[in-house]
N, C-alpha and C positions, 0 to 999 in steps of 0.2 A: 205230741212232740215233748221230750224234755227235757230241761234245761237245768244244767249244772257248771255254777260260775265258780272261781275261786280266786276273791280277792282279798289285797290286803288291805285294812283299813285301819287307822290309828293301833296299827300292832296288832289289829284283831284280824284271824282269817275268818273269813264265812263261805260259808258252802249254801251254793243253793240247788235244790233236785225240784223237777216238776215235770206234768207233764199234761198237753192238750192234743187232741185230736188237729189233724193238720185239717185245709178247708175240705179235701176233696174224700172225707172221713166223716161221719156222722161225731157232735162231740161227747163228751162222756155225761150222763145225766143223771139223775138221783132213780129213774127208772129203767137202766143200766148195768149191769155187775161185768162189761167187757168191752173193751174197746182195743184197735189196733193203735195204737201212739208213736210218736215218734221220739226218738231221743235224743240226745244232743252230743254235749262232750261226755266223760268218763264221769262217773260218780264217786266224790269223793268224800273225804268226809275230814270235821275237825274238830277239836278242844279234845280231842281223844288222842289214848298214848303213842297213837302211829301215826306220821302225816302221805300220805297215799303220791306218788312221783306225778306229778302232770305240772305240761307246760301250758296249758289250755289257757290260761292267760299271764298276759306279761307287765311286771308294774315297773319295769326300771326301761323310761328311753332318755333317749338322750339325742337331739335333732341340733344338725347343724348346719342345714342346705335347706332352700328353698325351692319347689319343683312349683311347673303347673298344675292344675288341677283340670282333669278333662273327664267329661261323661259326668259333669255335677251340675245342680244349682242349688241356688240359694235362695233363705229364705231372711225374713230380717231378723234381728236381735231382741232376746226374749228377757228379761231380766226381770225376777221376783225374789224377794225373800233373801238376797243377796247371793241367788245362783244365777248365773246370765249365763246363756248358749247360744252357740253363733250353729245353726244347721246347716249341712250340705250335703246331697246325695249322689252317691256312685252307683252306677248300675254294674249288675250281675248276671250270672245265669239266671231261666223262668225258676221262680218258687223258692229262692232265699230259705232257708228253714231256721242255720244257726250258722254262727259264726266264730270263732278264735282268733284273739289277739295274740301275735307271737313275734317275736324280731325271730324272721327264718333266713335273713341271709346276713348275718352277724354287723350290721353297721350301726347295733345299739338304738335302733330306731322300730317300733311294734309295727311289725304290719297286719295283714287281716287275712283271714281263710275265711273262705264260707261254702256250704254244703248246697248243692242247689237242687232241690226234691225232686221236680220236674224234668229238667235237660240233663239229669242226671251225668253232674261233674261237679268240680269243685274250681270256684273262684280265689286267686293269687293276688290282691294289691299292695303292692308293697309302699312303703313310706317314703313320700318321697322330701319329707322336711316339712317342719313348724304345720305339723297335724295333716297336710295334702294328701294322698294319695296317686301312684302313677297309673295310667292305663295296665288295666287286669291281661291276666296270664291266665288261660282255662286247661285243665286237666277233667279229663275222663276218668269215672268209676264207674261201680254196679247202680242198679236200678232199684230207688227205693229207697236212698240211703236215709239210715236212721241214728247212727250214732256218729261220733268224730271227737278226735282227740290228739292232739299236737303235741308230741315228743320225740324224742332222740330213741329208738331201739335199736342204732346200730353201732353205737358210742362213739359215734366221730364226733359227736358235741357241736350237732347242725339237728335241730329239729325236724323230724318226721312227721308222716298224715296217714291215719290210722283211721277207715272209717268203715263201719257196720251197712251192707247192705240187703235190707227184710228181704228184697221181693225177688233180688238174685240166692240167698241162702249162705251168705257172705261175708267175707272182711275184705278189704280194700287196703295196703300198702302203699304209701309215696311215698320212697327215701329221697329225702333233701340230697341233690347235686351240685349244689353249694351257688352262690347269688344268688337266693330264692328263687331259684330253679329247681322242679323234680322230676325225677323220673316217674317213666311210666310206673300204672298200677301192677302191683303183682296181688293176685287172688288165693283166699285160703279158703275152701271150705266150712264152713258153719252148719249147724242144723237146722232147723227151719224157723225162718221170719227174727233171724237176730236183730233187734230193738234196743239194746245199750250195752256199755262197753266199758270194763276196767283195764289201764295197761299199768303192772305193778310187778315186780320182779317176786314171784310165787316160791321160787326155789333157791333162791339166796345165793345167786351165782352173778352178781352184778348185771343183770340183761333185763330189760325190761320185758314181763311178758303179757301177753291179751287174755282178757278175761270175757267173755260175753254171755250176758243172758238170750234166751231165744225162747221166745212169744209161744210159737205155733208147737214145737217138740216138748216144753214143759224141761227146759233142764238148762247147764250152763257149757260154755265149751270153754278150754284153757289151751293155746295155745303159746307152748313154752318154746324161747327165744331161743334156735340155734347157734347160727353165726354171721355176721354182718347182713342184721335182721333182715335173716332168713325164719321161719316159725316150722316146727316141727308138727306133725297130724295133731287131728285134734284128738283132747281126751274129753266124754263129757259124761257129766253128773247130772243124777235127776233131782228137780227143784219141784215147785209148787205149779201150782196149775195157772199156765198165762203170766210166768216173771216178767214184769218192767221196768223194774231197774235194779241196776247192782254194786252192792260195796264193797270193796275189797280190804280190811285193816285187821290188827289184831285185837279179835276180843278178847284170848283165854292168855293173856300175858306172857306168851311163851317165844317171842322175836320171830315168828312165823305170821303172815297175813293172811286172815280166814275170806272166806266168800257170803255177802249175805246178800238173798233177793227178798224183793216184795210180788206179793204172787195174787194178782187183782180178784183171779175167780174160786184160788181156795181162801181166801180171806184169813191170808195168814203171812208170816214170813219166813224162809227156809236159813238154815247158818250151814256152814259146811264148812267144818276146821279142817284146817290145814295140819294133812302128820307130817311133811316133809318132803324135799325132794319136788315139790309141786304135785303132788298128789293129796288127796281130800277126802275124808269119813264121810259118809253117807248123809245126808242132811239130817237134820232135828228143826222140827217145825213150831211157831209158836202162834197161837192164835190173835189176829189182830180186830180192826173192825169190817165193816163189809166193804168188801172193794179196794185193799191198802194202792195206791198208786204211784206211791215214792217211800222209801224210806231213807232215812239218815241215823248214821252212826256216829254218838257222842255221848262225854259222861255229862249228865245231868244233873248229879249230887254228890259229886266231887269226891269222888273217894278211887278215883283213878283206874275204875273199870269204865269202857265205852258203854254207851247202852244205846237201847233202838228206838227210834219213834217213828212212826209211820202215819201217814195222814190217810182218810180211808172216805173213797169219793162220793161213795151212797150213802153209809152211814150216818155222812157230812160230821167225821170227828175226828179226834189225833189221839193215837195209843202209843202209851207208854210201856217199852219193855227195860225193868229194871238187871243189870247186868249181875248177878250173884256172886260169880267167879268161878272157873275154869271154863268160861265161855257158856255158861246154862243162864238163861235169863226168868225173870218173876214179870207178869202182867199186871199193869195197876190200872185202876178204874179210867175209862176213856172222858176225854174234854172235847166239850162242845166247838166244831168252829161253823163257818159260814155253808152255802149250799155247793154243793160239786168242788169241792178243794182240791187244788188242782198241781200246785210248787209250793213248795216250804222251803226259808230261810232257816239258818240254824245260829243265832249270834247274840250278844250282851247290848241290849236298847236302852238299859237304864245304869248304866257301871256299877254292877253290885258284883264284877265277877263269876255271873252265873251267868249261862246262856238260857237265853230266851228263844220264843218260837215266832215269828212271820209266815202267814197264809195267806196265798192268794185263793176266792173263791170264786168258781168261773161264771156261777150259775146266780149269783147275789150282787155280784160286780162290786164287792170288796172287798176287803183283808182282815184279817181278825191276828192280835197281836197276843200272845200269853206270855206272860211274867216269868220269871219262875219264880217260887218262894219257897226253896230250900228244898233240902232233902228226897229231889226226884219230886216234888207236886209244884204245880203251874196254877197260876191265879186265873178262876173265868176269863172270855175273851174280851177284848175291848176292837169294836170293829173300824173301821174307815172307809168313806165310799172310794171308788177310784173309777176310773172309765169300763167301758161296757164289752165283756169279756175279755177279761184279763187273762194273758197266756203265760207272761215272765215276771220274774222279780229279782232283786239283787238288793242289797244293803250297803250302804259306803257313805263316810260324810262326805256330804257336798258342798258343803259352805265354811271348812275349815274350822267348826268350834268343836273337835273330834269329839263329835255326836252322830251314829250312823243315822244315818237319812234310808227311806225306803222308795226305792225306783220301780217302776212296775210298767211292762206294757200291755196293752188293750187296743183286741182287734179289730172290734164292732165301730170303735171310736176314731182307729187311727190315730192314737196318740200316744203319749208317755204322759204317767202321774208321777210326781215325786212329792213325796211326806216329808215334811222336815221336823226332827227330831227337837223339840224343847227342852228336854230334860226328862229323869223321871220315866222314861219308857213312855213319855204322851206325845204325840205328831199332829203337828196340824194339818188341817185341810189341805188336801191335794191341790199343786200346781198343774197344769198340763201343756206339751208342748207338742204341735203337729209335726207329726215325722212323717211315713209313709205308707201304702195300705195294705192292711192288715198284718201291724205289725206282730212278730214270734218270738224274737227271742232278742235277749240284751245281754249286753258285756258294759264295764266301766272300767276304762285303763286311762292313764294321760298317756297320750298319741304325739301329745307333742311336748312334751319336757318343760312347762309349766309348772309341774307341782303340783297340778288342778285336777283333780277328776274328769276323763270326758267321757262320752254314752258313744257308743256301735249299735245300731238296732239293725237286724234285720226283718225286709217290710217283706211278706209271701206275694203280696198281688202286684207288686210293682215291680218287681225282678230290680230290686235294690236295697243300698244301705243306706241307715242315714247316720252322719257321723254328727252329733252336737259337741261342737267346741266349748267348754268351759273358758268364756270370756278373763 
């Protein structure tokens, strides 16, 4: 599965990409070069010159009603290190995977989507005040689902549900019918085993359109937005062997958004510029470590070209592709992180302005953090233990001294870690908070118009969410 958050934190976005085998999946291992993964929202990317349209999460609510809360319980109040969280859990459809916080029926209040693996549909609960949720709303998709991404593609300015699914061959469609209501799904054809999903207007016609990589056929599909997102056939390009995931931004500086995958089994990454019109040059490929499993797109030594870094899950490293310019990248010597890395965060841990790197490692059950120290090179890793098979991550202060803090969930353990940042790029010792079992994936938005940061997780074996309140 993988997970791709974007939030905002003290003025800083972060993106986070990753990705784990779900349970009913072997995971991915150091003796390994392929796994089928699941993915989550849209991959996007930042500190780079383009910022990529999703609504995949929401940081402005505003709640002004208070509802019951039904289909929950509670557990008691956790408070360390001056974050306290009040937990509560909503049940869903079987197999929860990943979730989007979105205010989808316009009353300034975030509610929640979630993708459910198993009973293949999607979970609707809408906010119903001061962080509650009201009894869920289920909608039907394909079978398999593996990607999701919550936006508007038909410009009424009411968020859509856009979701990838592998094992039908597929996208999935829910246009918003306004009170967080949607309609039924309408189906597009993909090519085989589509696994993650960009929706980014390609041809510069105001319309948001879907971008998708696909696992099993070795290429990407593009799906350009007709009219009251409707999506025209698809057109697709050949990628690398086995893409899982994909970024959609401009590298070669030219206000067109290129296409970049990480391609696990040719152990490299594909770019595909964009000439225009939504159409795309053939790929050019750049070699990374064995296994890349995510990449992300950003400049890392500041001279205003994006560049690529890719985390590579056998290797057990992270490679650095330096951006040149007109979109042709240079390879720099690969840094060590932990065993089977799995998500990478992309964001500034120590305020020097420069972004840094956050790994979670599936297979070590920690994190390894790298510095940067100028000029595109990153200082050795500095690791942290966190709970036992770690699947997510995300970065955001938690405790208001805008210093990001590091959230992480772990599915062997059942719980959430959180690092809280000192200063300096150094975190202490993991907190943990029991949420639900085997948790996948994390979001952090305030739900209820506090100011506060709160956590979404969703739990795979319990067919629920657990929402922790920032006390």
């Amino acid at each position: 599965m993988f997970f791709t958050t974007e939030l905002i934190a003290s003025s800083t976005i972060i993106t986070t990409i990753g990705a784990t085998s779900p349970p009913s999946t072997p995971s991915l291992s150091s003796t390994s070069s392929s796994a089928s993964v699941l993915p989550s929202t849209i991959i996007n990317t930042t500190l780079a010159s383009t910022v990529i349209n999703t609504t995949s999460v929401s940081t402005t609510v505003n709640t002004t009603s208070v509802s019951t809360i039904i289909n929950t319980t509670s557990l008691p109040t956790i408070t360390a290190w001056n974050v306290c969280l009040n937990l509560t859990t909503y049940t869903t459809g079987t197999s929860p995977i990943v979730a989007a916080v979105v205010d989808v029926n316009s009353d300034n209040k975030s509610d929640i989507i979630v993708v459910n693996y198993d009973s293949d549909d999607i979970t609707v609960l809408l906010n119903g005040g001061n962080g509650t949720f009201l009894n869920p709303t289920t909608y039907s998709i394909g079978d398999g689902a593996q990607a999701l991404t919550v936006v508007d593609v038909n410009s009424d300015s009411k968020p859509d549900i856009i979701v990838a699914n592998a094992n039908d061959n597929d996208i999935s469609v829910l246009l918003n019918a306004k009170n967080g209501t949607f309609q039924n799904q309408t189906t597009y054809s993909a090519d085989s085993y589509p696994i993650s999903m960009a929706v980014v207007d390609v041809n510069n016609d105001n319309k948001s359109d879907i971008i998708v990589a696909n696992e099993g056929s070795d290429d990407v599909t593009v799906f350009l937005n007709g009219d009251n997102g409707s999506f025209q056939n698809q057109i697709t390009y050949s990628a690398g062997s086995s893409p899982q995931t994909i970024a959609v931004i401009d590298v070669n500086s030219d206000n067109k958004p290129d296409i970049i995958t990480a391609n696990i089994d040719s152990n490299n990454v594909s770019v595909l510029l964009n000439t225009g019109n939504g159409t795309f040059n053939a790929q050019t490929t750049y070699e990374t470590g064995i296994s890349p499993i995510t990449a992300a797109v950003v400049d890392v030594n500041s001279d205003n070209k994006p560049d690529i870094v890719a985390i590579n899950s056998v290797s057990n490293s992270l490679s650095v592709l330096l951006n040149v310019g007109n979109g042709a990248f240079r390879s720099q010597p690969a840094y060590s992180v932990g065993s089977n890395p799995i998500a990478m965060t992309v964001v500034d841990v120590n305020s020097d302005n420069k972004p840094d790197f956050v790994v979670i490692n599936g297979d070590s059950n920690n994190l390894s953090v790298l510095l940067n120290a100028g000029n595109g090179t990153f200082r050795s890793q500095t690791t942290y233990s966190v709970g036992t098979n770690p699947t997510a991550l995300t970065v955001v202060d938690m405790n208001g001294d805008n210093k990001p803090d590091i959230i992480v969930t772990n599915a062997d353990s059942n719980n959430l870690s959180i690092l809280l940042n000192t200063g300096n790029g150094i975190f202490l010792n993991q907190t943990t908070y029991l949420v639900g079992s085997r948790p996948y994936s994390v979001v952090v938005v305030d739900v209820n118009s506090d100011n506060k940061p709160d956590i979404v997780v969703t739990n795979f074996n319990s067919a629920s969410i657990s929402v922790l309140l920032h006390c």
